[in-house]
C-alpha positions as CSV (number, residue, x, y, z in Angstrom):
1,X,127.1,47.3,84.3
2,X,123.4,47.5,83.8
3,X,120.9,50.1,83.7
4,X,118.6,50.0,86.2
5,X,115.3,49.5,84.6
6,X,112.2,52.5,85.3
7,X,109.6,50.3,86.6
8,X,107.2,53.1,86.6
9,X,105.9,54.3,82.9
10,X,106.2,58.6,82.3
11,X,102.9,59.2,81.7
12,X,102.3,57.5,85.5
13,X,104.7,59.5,87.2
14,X,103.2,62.4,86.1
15,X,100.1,61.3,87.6
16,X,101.0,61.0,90.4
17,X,102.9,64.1,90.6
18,X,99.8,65.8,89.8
19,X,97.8,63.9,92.4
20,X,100.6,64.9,95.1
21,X,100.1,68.6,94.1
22,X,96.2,68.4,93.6
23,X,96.2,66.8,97.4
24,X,99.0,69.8,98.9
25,X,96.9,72.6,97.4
26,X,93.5,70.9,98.7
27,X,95.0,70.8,102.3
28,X,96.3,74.3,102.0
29,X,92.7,75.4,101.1
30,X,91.1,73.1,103.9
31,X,93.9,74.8,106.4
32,X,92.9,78.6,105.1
33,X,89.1,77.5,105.1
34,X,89.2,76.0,108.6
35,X,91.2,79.4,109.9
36,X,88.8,81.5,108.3
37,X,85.5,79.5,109.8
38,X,87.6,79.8,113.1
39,X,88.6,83.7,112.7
40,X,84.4,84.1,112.0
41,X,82.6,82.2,113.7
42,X,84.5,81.3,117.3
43,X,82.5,78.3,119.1
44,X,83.6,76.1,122.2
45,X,82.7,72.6,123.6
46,X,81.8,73.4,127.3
47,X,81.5,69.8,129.0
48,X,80.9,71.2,132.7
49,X,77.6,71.1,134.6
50,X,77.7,74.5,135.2
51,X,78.9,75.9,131.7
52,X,81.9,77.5,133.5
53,X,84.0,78.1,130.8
54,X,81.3,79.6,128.7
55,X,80.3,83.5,128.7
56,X,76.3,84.2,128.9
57,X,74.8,85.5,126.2
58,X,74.5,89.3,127.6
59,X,78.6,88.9,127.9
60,X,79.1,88.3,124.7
61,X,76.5,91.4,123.2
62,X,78.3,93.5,125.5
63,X,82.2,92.7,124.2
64,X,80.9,92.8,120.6
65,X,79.7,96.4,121.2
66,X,83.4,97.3,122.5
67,X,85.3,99.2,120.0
68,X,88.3,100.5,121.7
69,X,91.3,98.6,123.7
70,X,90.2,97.4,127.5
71,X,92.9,96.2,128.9
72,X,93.2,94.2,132.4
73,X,96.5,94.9,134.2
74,X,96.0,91.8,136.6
75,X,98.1,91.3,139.8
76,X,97.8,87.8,140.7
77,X,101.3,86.6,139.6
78,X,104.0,84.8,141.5
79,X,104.0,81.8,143.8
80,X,100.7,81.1,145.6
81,X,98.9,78.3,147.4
82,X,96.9,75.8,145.2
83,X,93.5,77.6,145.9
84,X,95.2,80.9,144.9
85,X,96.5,79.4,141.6
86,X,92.7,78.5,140.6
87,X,91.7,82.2,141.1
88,X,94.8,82.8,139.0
89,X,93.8,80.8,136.2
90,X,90.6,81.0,136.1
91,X,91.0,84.6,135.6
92,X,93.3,83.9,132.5
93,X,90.8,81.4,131.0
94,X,87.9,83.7,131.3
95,X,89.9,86.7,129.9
96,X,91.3,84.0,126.8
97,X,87.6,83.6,126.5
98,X,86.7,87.5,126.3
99,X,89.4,88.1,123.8
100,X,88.2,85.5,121.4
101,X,85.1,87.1,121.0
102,X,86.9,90.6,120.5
103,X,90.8,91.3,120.2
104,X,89.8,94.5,121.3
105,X,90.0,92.6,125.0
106,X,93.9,92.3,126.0
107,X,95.6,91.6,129.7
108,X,99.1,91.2,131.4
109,X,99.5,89.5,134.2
110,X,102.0,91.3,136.9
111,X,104.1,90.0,139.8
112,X,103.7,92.4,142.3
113,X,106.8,90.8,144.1
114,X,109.0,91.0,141.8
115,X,111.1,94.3,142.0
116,X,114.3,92.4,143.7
117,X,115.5,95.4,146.0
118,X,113.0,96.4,149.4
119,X,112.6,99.4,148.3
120,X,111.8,99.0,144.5
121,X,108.9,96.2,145.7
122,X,107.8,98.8,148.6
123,X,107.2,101.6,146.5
124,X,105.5,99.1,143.7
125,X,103.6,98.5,146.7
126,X,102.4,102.3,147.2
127,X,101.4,102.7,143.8
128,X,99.1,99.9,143.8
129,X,97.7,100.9,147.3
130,X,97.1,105.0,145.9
131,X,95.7,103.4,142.5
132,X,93.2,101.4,144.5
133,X,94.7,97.9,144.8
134,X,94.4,96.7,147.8
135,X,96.7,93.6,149.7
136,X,95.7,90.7,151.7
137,X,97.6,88.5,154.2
138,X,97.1,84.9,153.7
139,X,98.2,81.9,155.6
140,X,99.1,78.7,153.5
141,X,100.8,75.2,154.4
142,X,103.9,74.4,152.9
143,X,105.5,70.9,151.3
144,X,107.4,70.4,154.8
145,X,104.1,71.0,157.6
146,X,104.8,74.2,158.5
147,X,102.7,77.1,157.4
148,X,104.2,80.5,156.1
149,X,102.2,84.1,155.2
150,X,102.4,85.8,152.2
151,X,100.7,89.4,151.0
152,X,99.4,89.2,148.0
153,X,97.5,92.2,145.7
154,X,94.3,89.9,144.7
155,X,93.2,92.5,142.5
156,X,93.5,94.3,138.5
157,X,93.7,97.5,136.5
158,X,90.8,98.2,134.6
159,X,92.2,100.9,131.5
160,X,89.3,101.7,129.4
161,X,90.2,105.3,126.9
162,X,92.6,106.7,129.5
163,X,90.2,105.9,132.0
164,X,91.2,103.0,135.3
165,X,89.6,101.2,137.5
166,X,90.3,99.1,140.2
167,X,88.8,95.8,140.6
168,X,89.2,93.3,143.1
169,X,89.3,89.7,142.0
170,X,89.4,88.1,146.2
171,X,85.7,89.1,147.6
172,X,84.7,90.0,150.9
173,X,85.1,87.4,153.6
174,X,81.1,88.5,155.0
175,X,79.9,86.2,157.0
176,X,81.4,83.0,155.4
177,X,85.0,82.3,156.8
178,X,85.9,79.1,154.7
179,X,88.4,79.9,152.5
180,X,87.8,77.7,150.1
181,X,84.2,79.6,149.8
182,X,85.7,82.5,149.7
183,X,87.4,81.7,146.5
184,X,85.0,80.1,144.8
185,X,82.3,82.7,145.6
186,X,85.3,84.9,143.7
187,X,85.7,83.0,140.9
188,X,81.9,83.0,140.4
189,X,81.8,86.5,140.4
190,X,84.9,87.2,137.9
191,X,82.9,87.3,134.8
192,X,79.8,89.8,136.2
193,X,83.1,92.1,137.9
194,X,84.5,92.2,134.3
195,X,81.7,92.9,131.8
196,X,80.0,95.1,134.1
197,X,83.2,97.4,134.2
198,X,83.4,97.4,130.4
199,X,80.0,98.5,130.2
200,X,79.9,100.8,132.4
201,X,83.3,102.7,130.3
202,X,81.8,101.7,126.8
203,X,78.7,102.8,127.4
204,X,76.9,106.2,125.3
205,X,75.0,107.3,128.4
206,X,74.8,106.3,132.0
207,X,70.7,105.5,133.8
208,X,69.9,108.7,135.7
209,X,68.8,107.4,139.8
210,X,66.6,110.1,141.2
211,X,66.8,110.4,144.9
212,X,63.6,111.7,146.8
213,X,63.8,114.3,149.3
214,X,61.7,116.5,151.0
215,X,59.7,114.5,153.3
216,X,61.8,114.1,156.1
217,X,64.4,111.0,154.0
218,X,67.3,109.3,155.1
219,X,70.3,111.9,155.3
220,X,72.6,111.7,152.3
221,X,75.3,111.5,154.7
222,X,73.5,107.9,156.3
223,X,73.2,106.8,152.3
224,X,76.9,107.8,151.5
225,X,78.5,104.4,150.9
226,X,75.6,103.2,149.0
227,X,74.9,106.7,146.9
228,X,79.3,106.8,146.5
229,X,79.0,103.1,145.1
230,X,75.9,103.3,143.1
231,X,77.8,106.8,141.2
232,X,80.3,104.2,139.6
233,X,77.4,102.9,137.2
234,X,74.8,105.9,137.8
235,X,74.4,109.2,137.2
236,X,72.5,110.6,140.7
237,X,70.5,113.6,141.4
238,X,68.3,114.6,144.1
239,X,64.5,114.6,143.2
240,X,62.1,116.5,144.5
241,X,58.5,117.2,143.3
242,X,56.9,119.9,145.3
243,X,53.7,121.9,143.2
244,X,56.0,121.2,139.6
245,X,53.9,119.2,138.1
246,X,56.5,117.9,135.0
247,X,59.0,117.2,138.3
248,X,59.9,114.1,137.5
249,X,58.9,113.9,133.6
250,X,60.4,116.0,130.5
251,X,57.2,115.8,128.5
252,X,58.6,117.5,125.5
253,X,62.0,117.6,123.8
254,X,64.8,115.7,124.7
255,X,67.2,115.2,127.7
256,X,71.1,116.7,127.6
257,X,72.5,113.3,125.7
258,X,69.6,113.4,122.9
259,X,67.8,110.6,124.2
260,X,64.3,110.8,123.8
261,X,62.4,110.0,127.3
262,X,59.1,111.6,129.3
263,X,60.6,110.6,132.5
264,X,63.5,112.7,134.2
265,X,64.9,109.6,135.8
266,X,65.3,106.0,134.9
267,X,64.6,104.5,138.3
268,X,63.5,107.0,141.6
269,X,64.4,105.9,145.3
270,X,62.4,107.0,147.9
271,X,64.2,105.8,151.2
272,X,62.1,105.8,154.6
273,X,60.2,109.2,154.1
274,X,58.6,110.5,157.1
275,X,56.2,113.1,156.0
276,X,53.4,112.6,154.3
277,X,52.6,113.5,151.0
278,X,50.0,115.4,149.2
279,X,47.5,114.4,146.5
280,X,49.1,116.1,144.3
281,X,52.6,114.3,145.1
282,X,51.2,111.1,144.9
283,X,49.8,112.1,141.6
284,X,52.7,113.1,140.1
285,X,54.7,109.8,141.7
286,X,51.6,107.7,140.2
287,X,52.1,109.1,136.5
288,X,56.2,109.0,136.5
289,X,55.3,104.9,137.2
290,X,52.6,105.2,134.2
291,X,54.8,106.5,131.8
292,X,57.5,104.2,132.5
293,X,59.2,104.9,135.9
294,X,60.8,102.1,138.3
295,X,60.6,102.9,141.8
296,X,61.9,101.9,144.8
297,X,60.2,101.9,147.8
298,X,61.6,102.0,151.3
299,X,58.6,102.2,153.8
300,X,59.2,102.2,157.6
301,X,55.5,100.9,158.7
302,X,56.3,102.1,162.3
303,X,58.8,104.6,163.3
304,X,61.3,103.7,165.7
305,X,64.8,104.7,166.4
306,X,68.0,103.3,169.1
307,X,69.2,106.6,170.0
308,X,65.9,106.9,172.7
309,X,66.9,103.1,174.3
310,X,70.4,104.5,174.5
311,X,68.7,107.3,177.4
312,X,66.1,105.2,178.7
313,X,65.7,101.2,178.5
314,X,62.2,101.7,176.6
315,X,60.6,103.1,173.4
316,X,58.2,103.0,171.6
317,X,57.2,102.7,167.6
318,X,54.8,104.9,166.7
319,X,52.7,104.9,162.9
320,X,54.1,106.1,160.2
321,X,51.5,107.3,158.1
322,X,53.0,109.2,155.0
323,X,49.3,108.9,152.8
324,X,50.8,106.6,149.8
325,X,49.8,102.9,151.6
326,X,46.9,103.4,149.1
327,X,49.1,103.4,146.3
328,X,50.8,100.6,146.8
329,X,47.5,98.8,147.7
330,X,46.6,99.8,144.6
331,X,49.9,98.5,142.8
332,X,49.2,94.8,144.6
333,X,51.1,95.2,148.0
334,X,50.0,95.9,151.6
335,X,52.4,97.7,154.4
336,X,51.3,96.1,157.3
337,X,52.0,98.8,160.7
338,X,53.7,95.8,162.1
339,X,57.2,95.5,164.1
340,X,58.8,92.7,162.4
341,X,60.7,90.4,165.5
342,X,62.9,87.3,164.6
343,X,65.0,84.9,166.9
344,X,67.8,85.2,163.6
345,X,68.8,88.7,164.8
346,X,71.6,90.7,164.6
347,X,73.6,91.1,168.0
348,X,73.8,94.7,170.1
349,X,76.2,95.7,172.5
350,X,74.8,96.2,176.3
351,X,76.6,97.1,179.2
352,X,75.9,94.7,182.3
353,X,77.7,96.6,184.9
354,X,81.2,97.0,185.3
355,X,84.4,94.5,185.8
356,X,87.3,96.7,188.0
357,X,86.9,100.6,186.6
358,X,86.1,99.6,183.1
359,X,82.2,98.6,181.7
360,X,81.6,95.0,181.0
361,X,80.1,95.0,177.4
362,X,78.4,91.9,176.2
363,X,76.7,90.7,172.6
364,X,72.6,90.0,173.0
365,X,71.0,89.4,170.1
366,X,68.2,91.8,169.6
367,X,65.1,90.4,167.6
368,X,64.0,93.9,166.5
369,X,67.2,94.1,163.8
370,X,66.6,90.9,162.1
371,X,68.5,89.2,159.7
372,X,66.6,88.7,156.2
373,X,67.4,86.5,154.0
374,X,66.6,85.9,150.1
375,X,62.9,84.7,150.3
376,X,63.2,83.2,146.4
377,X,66.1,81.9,144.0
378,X,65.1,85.2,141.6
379,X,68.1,86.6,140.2
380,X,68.2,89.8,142.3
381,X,68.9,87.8,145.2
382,X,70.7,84.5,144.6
383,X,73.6,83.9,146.2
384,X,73.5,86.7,148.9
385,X,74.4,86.5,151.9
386,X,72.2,87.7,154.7
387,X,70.9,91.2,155.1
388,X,70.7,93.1,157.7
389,X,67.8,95.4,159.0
390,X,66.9,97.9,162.0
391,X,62.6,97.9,163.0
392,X,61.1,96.5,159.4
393,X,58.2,95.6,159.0
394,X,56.4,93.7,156.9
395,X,54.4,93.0,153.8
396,X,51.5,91.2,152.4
397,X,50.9,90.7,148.2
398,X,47.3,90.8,147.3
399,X,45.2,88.8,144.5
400,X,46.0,90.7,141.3
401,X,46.6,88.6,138.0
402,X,48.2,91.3,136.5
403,X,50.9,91.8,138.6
404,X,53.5,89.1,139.1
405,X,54.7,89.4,143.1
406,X,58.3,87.7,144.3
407,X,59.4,87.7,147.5
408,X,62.9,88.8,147.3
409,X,63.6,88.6,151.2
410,X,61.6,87.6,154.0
411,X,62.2,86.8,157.8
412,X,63.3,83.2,159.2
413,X,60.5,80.8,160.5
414,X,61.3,82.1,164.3
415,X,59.6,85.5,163.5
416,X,56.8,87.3,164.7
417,X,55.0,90.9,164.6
418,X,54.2,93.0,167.1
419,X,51.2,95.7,166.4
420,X,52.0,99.2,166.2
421,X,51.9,101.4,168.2
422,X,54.5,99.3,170.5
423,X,56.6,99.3,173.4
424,X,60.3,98.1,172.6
425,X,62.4,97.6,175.7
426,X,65.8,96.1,176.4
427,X,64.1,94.0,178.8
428,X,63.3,90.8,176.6
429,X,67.0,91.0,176.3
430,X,67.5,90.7,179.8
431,X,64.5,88.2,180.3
432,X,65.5,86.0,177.5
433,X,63.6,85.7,174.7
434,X,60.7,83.2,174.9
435,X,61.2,81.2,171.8
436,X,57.8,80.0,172.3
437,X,56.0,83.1,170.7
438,X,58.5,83.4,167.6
439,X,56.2,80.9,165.8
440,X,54.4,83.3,163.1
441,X,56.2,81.9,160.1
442,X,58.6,83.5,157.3
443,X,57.2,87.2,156.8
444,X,58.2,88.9,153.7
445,X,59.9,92.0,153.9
446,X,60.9,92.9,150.3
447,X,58.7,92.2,147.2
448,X,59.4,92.1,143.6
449,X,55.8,94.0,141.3
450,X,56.2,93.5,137.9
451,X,53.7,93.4,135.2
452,X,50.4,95.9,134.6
453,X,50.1,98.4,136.6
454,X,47.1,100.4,136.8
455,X,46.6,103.9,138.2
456,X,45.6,104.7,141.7
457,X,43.7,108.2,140.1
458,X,42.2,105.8,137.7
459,X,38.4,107.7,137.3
460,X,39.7,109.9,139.8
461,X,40.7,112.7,137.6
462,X,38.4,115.8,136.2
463,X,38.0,114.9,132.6
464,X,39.1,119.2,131.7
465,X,42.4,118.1,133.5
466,X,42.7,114.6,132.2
467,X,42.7,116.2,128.5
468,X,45.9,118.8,129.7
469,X,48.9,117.8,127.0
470,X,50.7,119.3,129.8
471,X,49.3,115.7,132.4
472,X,49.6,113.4,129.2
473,X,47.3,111.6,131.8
474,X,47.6,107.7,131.5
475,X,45.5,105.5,133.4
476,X,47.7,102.2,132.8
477,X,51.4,100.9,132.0
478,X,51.3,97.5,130.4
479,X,54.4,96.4,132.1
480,X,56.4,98.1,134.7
481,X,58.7,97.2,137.5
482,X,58.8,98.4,141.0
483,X,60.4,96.7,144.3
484,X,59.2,97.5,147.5
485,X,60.9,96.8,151.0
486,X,60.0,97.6,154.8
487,X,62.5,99.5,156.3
488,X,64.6,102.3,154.9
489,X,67.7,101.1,156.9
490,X,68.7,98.8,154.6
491,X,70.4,101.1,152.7
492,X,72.1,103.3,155.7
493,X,75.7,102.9,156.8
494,X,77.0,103.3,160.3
495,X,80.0,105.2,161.3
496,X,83.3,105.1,162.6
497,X,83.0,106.1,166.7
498,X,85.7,109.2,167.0
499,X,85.9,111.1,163.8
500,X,82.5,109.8,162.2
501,X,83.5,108.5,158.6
502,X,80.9,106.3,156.7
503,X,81.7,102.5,156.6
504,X,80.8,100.4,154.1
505,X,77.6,99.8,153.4
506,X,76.2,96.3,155.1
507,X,79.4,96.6,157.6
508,X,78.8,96.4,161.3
509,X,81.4,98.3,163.3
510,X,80.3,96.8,166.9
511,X,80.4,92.8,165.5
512,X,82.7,93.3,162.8
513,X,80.7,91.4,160.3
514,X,79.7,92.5,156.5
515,X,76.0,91.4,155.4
516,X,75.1,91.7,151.8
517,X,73.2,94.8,152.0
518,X,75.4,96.8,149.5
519,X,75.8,93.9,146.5
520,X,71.1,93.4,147.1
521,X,70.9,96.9,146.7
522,X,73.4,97.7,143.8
523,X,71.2,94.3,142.3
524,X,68.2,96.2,142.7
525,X,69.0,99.0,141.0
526,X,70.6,97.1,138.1
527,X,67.5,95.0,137.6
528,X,65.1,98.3,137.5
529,X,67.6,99.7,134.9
530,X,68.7,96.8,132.6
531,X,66.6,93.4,133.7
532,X,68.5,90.7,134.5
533,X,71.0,91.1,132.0
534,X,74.3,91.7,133.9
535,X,72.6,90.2,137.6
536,X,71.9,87.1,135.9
537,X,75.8,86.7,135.7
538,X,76.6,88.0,139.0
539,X,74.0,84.5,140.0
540,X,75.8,82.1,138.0
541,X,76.7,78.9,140.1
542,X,80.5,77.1,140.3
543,X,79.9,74.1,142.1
544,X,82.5,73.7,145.0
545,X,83.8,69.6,144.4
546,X,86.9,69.8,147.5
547,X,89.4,67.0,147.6
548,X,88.7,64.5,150.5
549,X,92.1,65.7,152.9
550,X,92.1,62.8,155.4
551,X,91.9,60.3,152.4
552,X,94.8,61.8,150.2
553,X,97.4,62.4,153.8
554,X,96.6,58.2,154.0
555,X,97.0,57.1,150.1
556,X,99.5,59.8,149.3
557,X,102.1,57.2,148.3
558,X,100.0,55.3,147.0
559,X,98.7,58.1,144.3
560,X,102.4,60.0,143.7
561,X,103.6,56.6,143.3
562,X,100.5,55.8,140.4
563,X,101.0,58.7,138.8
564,X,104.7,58.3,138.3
565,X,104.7,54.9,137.5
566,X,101.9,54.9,135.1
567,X,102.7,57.0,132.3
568,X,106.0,55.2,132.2
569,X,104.6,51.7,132.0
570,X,102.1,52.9,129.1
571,X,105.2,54.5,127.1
572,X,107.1,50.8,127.5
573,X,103.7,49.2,126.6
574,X,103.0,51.3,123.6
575,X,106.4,50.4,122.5
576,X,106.8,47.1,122.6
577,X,103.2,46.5,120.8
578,X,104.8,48.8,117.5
579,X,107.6,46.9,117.5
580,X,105.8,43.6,117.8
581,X,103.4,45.1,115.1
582,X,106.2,46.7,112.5
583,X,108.1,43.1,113.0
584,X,105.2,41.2,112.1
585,X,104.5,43.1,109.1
586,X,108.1,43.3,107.2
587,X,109.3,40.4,108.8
């Protein structure tokens, strides 16, 4: 029998022996290379409109700054309706995102629903409920028609160095009732609910918030929601300045935490004073602003109140003159001693006499509490929904080329002013209000000041005690922020009728709606601390694209029938052409 004959020389076999190795090592070296690139130097291919599977730029400086675990215990597992399963996921993409950019973020995902025995899943239940996860009821359509309920815990566990947090993923309904809103308004939010929780645990020191008192304020008690909310990001403390001339400035040394500052407070409110204030207040206010201060201002123009309409059908607003409109003439924006009055009004309970033994209470809307909205498409206020007020007034920005003025909420174009002092009376109620006169126009009624500021005691000071180290007089800031707004009830809660706990902040107990008084303010303050850093997330648009019903109940055949059929046919076809293919080429 004969040898089969080597049709390949040794000194080629070798060669290409070497060339197999030489092109297995080069593709283990591509495949370390291209992990370590990928390990390094993360990057993704974001396609949508809206960049909604990309993290801003302030996201991802605040997870590379996080140098212990944060971990999300999320509750959003199980079987849910379709919209549900989009919060779901969308949760899980942007939390995959967050990790890439620091394994430091990790997550599980818990059924809430899944203990098999009652009372297993009803004390799961109670520990969710004390740890401040809260459940919702929602209605969904199943396969067959008919539609079921389900309670679900929309919500996570925020665990930062021993330290939780509850967040909850579902928002508020407020004032929109579409559920399909609802959720994407939620899914909007998720990244601004998660980075602002891991900075305000990873954080060295929290902004101070100075809250003025002393000249006849808004009760603590009537700020309690907002104050109790704002103390998750803030450290606050009462401010008061009084004849202390350094009391709201540590002109020397250093604060408690080492940082190096010559104001006491990184932002002061001053809600709806009623006093006035001295010279020498409003000097001291005027230099905290000149060394670097953000204020907010909450002016009432005219003083009014309900309680006095509750005893007697009439009123009256009177002027309130507290002595700093000249300031904030002087800082580029006039208080006008106006009642504001808008058609786009929040409606009041009134009883119109009785039906059998018990009062007939009916809804009239009353023009004095209108209903602002954002007056601009500024970060502070996009996407808000509308705010609600009690006797504003309302403002006017002045020529000043230094300053840069937005109007962060105004009136609706059904508004008009009434001249103070004014008689308010439930009568236009009663009368009907005469749409005719509500023709004055949107009037704004909170104003963004950013930019130079220069100081109301500018050649106003004796030079002896313009030269005091102890003043460090200034008589300009280069750039400074302040925010002004009309009417201190923006900020107050209502309570509950029998034992008097504070609702929520923007909640109305009598028409059970929520306006977006709590989320403007909190932006507010988180602009006069940090810029638009973290509100600039909290504004980011997902653009709503719903399914036409109507037209997939008609074609639904049509399209379960393409889709099955389809991927089928292309399989076959994609067979067929390799065979005809390999045939044609070793036939």
């Amino acid at each position: 029998m004969s040898k089969k004959k080597n049709i390949y020389p040794n000194n080629k076999k070798k060669s290409i022996r070497k060339d197999n190795r030489f092109q297995l090592l080069a593709i283990i070296l591509i495949v370390i290379l291209i992990n370590f690139i990928g390990k390094h130097f993360y990057t993704r291919l974001d396609l949508t409109a809206e960049k909604r599977y990309s993290l801003a730029p302030e996201s991802k400086q605040i997870l590379r700054n996080v140098k212990d675990i944060a971990f999300f215990k999320v509750y959003l597992e199980g079987e849910f309706p379709a919209d549900y399963k989009r919060l779901r996921n969308a949760t899980k993409e942007l939390l995959d995102e967050m990790r890439a950019y620091n394994s430091n973020i990790q997550y599980e995902f818990i059924n809430p629903n899944e203990p098999e025995s009652t009372k297993e899943r009803s004390d799961f239940h109670k520990l969710l409920l004390k740890k401040g996860i809260a459940p919702a009821s929602i209605r969904y359509k199943n396969s067959d028609g008919a539609y079921s309920q389900k309670v679900i815990f929309p919500g996570c566990l925020f665990i930062y160095k021993g330290e939780e947090e509850p967040l909850s993923l579902l928002q508020d309904s407020k004032i929109e009732e579409n559920e399909a809103h609802i959720l994407n308004n939620s899914i909007q939010n998720l990244e601004f609910l998660f980075i602002s929780a891991i900075k305000r645990h990873s954080r060295a020191r929290k902004h101070t918030i100075g809250v003025l008192q002393g000249h006849g304020e808004v009760k603590p008690n009537e700020m309690f929601s907002f104050l109790t909310r704002a103390q998750r990001d803030y450290s606050i403390e009462k401010a008061e300045i009084g004849d202390d001339i350094n009391a709201l400035s540590t002109r020397f040394g250093t604060d408690s935490t080492g940082y190096e500052a010559k104001n006491k407070f990184d932002a002061l409110i001053i809600p709806g004073p009623t006093q006035p204030f001295t010279n020498k207040e409003k000097f001291i206010l005027d230099q905290y602003i000149m060394h670097g201060g953000k204020v907010l201002w909450l002016v009432d123009p005219v003083y009014a109140k309900m309680d006095s309409i509750q005893n007697s059908e009439n009123t009256v607003g009177l002027l309130n003159d507290i002595n700093f409109k000249d300031m904030l003439f002087n800082y580029g924006v006039r208080v006008n001693d106006v009642l504001l009055k808008d058609l786009s009004c929040l409606k009041i309970p009134l009883n119109i006499g009785k039906v059998g033994n018990r009062p007939n209470i009916q809804f009239f809307p009353w023009p004095y509490f209108p209903l602002v909205s954002p007056g601009s498409k500024h970060p502070i206020v996009k996407n808000l929904d509308l705010i609600s007020t009690q006797f504003p007034g309302t403002l006017d920005t002045l020529a000043n080329d230094d300053i840069k003025k937005t109007i962060l909420l105004s009136s609706s174009e059904n508004a008009t002013s009434v001249q103070a002092p004014a008689i308010i009376s439930l009568s236009e109620i009663r009368a009907n209000l005469d749409k005719r006169i509500y023709h004055g126009g949107k009037k704004p009624v909170a104003v963004l000041l950013e930019g130079k500021f220069t100081s109301a005691f500018k050649n106003r000071v004796p030079s002896k005690l313009k030269n005091e180290s102890i003043i460090d007089f200034e008589d300009h800031i280069d750039h400074n922020a302040m925010i002004v707004i009309s009417n201190s009830a923006l900020i107050k809660n209502q309570f509950t009728p029998k034992d008097g706990v504070p609702l929520p902040l923007g909640y109305n107990r009598y028409t059970r709606q929520t306006f977006g008084n709590e989320y403007f303010a909190l932006n507010v303050l988180n602009y006069l601390t940090d810029g638009d850093a973290l509100i600039s997330l909290r504004s980011r648009e997902v653009e709503l694209r719903p399914l036409d019903v109507k037209k997939i109940e008609k074609d639904r055949l049509f399209w379960q029938t393409l889709n099955t059929v389809t991927p089928l046919f292309l399989l076959i076809l994609f067979g067929i052409i390799h065979f005809i293919i390999r045939k044609r080429k070793y036939n």
